[in-house]
GUFINU-191334 format. One record per atom (N, C-alpha, C): residue number from 1; atom name; x, y, z. Coordinates in steps of 0.001 Angstrom, whole numbers, plus 500000, padded with zeros to 6 digits. Layout:
<recs>
NUM,CA,X,Y,Z
...
</recs>
This chain:
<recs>
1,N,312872,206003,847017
1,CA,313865,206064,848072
1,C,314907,207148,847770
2,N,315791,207181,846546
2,CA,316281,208102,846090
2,C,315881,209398,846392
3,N,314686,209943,845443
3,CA,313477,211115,845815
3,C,313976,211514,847411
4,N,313685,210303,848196
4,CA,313203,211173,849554
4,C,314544,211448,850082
5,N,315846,210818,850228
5,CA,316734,210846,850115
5,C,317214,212344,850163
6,N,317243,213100,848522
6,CA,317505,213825,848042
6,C,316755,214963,848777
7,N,315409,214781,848803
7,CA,314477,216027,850108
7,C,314783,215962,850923
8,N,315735,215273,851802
8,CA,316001,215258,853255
8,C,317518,216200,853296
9,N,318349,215934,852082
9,CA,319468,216531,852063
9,C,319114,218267,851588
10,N,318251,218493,850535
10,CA,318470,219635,849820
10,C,317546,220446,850903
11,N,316738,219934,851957
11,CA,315598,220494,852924
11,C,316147,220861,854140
12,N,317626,220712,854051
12,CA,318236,220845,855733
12,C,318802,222241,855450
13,N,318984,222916,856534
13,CA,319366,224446,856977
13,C,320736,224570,856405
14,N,320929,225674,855607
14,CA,322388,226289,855302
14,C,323473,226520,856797
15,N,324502,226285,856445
15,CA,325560,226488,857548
15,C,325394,227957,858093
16,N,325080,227997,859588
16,CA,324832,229613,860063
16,C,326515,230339,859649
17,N,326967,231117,859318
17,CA,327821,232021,859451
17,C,327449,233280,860673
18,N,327821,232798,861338
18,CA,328279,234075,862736
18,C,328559,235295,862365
19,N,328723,236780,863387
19,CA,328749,237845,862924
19,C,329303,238344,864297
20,N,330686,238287,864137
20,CA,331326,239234,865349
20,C,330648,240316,866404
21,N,329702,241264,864940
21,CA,328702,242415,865842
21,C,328031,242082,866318
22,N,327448,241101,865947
22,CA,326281,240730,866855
22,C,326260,239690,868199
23,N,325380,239861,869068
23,CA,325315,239192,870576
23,C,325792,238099,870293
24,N,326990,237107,870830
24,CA,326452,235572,871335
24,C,325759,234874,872286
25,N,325288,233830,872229
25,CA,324258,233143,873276
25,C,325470,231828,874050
26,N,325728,232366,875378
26,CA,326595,230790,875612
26,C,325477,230300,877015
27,N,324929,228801,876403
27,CA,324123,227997,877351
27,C,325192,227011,878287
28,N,324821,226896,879518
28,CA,325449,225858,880165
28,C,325018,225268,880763
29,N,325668,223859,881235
29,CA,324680,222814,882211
29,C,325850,222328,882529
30,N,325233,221817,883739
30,CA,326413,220939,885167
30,C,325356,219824,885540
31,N,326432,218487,885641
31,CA,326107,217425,886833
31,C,326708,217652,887106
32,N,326861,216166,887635
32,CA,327642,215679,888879
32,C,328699,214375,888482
33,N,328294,214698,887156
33,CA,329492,213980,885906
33,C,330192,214576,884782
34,N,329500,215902,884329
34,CA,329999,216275,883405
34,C,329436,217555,883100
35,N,329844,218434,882058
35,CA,329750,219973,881932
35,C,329166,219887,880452
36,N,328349,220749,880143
36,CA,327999,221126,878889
36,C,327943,222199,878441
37,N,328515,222733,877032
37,CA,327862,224459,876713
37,C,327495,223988,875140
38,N,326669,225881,874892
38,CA,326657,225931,873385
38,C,326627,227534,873555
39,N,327192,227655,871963
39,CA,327463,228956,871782
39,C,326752,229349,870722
40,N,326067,230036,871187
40,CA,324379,230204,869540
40,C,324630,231479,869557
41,N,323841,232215,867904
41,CA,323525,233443,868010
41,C,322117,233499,866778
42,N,321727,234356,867065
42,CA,320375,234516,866456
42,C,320436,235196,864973
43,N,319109,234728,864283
43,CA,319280,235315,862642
43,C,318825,236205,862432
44,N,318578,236897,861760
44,CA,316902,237625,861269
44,C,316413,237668,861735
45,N,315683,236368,861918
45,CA,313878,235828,861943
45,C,313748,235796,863858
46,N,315013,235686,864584
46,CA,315188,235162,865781
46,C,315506,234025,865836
47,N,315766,233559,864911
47,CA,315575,231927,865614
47,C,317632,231571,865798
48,N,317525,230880,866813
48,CA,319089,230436,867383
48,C,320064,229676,866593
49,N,320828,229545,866239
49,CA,321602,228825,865257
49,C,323326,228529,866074
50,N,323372,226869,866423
50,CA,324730,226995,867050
50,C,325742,227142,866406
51,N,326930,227959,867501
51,CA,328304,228311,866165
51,C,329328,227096,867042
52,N,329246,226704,868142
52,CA,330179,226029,869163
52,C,329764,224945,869908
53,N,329724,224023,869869
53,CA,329272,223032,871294
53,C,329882,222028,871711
54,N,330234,221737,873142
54,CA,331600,220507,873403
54,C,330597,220403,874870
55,N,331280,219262,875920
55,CA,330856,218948,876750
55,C,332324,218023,877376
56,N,332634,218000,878323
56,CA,333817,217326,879441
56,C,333039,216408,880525
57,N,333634,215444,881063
57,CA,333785,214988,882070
57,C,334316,215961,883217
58,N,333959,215882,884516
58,CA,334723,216719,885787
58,C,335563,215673,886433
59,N,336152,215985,886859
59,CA,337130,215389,887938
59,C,336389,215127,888790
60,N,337131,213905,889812
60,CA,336429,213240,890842
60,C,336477,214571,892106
61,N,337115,215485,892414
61,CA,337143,216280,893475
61,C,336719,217640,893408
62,N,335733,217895,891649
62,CA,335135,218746,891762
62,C,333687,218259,891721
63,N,333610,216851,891837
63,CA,332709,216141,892177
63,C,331275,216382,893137
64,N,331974,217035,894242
64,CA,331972,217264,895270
64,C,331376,218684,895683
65,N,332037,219815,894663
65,CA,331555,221200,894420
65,C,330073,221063,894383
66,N,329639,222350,895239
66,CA,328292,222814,894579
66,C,327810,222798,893309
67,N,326546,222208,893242
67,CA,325947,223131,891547
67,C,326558,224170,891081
68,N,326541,225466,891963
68,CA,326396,226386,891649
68,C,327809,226708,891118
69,N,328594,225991,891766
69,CA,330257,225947,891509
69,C,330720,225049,890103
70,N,329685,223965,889889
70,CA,329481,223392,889085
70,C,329531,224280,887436
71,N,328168,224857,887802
71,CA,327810,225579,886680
71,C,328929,226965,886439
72,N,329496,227057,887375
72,CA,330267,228575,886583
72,C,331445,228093,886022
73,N,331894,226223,886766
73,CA,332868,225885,885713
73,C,332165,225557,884219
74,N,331289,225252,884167
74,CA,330793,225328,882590
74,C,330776,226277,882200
75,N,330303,227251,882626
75,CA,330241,229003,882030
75,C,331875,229209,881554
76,N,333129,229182,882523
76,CA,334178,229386,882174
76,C,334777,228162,881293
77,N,334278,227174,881068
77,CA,334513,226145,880096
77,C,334269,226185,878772
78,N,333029,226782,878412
78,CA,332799,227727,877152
78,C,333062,228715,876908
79,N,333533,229742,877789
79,CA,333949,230640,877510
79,C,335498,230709,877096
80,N,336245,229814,877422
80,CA,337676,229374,877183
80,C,337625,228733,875767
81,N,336715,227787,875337
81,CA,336575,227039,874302
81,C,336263,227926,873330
</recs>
């Protein structure tokens, strides 16, 4: 138990450190309850590594907004964050 323990901890990914020069990735998603982002950027190899991620509740009267109105408040929700 110990053993496996110990492989599960020493087998997990080093903390990404970010790089100003290079691209960020900001993902977003909208309901019709709540907003989501993440803010990734890529390594080496390509592969994505997140540096940021939060998610809100909306208000009852943007409730109402389009998707599409939806989603650019997430876009500007991560991008503020």
């Amino acid at each position: 138990m110990l053993l496996s323990c110990k492989n599960l901890i020493s087998d997990s990914a080093a903390p990404f450190l970010f790089i100003f020069s290079k691209t960020f990735i900001l993902s977003t998603d909208a309901s019709d309850r709540a907003l989501s982002y993440i803010l990734q950027q890529k390594d080496e190899q390509g592969n994505l590594h997140p540096i940021h991620y939060g998610s809100c509740t909306i208000s009852e009267s943007q409730r109402s907004w389009p998707i599409h109105e939806k989603e650019c408040l997430a876009i500007l929700t991560g991008i503020k964050t």
